[in-house]
N, C-alpha and C positions, 0 to 999 in steps of 0.2 A: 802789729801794724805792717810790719813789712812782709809779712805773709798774704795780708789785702791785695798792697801792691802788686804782688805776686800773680793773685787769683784776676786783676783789672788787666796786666798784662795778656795773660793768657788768655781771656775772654776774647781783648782783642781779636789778637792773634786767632782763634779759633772765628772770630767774626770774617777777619780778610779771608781767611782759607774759604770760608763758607761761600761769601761774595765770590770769590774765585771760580769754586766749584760750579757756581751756579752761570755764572762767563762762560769757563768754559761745555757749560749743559747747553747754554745758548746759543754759542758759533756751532757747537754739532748739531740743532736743529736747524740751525739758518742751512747749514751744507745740504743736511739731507732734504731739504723743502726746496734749495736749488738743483739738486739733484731730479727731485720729483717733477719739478719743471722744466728743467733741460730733454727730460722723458717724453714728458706730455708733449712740448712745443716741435719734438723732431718725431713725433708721430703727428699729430694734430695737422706741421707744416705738408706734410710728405700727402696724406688724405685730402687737403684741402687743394695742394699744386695736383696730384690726380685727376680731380673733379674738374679742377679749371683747365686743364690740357683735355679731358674728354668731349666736356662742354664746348670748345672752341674748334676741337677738332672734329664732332659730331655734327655740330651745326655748319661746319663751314661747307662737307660733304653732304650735307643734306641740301642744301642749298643751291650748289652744285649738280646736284640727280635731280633736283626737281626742275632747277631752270635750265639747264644742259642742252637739250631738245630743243626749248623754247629759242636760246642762240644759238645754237648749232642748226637748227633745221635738220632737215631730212636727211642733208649727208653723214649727221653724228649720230643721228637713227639708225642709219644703215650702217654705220661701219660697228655702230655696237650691234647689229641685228649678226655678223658675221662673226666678231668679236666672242661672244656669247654662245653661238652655234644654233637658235633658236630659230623657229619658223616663220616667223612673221614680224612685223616692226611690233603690235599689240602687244606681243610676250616681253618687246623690249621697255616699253611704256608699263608693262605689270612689273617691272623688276623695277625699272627704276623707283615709281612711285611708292613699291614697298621700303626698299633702301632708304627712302628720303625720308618715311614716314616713321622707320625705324627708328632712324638716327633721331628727327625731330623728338621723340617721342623720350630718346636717351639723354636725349641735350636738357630736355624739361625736367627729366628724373634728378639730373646730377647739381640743378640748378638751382633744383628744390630742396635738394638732400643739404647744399651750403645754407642757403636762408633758414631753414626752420634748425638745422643745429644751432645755428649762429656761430660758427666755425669760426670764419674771422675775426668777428669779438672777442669770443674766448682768447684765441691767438693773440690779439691786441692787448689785454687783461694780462697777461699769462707774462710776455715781455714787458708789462711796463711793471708787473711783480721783481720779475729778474733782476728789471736794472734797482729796484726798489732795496732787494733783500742785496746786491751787491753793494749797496750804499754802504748798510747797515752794517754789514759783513768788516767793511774797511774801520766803520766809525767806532765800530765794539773790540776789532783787532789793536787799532791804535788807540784805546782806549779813550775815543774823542766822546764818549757819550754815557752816562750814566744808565747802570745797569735795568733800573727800575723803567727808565726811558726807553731803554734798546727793546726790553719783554712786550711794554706797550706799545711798539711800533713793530714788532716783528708779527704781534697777535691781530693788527692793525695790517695789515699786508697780505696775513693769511685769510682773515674774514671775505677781501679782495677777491682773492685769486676764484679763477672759473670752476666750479664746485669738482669740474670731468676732472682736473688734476690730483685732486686727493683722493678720488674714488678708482 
């Protein structure tokens, strides 16, 4: 009999170790999935402030070369006709309008390249993962949450996140 006792002891024991184990298997995926989003969100962020510093600055120059003329008149003709070094006000009017048409045409690219990735969404998805797997990170640390719960909410967070983060 008391060799029973023995082997229910040990079982235990071998049962916590195991839950343990399996804790701590799960704060090192939480880390490296915050990891992998910390990654993603300071590229992703960095790509997206580009875009949106090109876009603004594209367009606001473009806008500028095209109406320029239009307020300035002839004297801002002529001082870019000298400015430029070019023959005639026409060459200054083919530059400007290539430059404006340029730019316009940059400002639509970078405009388009945010909507169709959906840049900011993902962004948006990506931190509210963060603060998500931070929660969980605190509540599996201080042991506020049963293990079985923590797996199903971390895999619950994952299915979430923007697919470009694990890829």
């Amino acid at each position: 009999m008391v060799r029973h006792d023995d082997d229910d002891l040990s079982s235990g024991h071998r049962q916590r170790n195991g839950r343990e184990d399996l804790r701590e298997r799960l704060l090192v995926r939480i880390h490296d999935k915050q990891q992998e989003l910390d990654a993603f969100l300071k590229r992703a962020r960095t790509v997206s402030d580009r875009l949106s510093r090109i876009t603004l600055v594209s367009g606001l120059v473009s806008a500028v070369a095209a109406g320029g003329p239009g307020i300035g008149g002839a004297p801002l003709v002529d001082s870019l006709e000298e400015l430029l070094n070019v023959g005639s006000s026409r060459h200054v009017w083919q530059v400007l309008c290539v430059v404006a048409a340029a730019l316009a045409a940059l400002c639509a690219v970078c405009t388009s390249h945010l909507r169709v990735t959906e840049l900011d969404r993902d962004i948006g998805k990506a931190e509210e993962s963060a603060i998500e797997l931070d929660e969980l990170l605190t509540l599996v640390e201080m042991e506020r949450m049963g293990l079985d719960d923590a797996v199903e909410t971390f895999q619950r967070v994952c299915t979430r996140m923007p697919v470009k983060v694990t890829a």
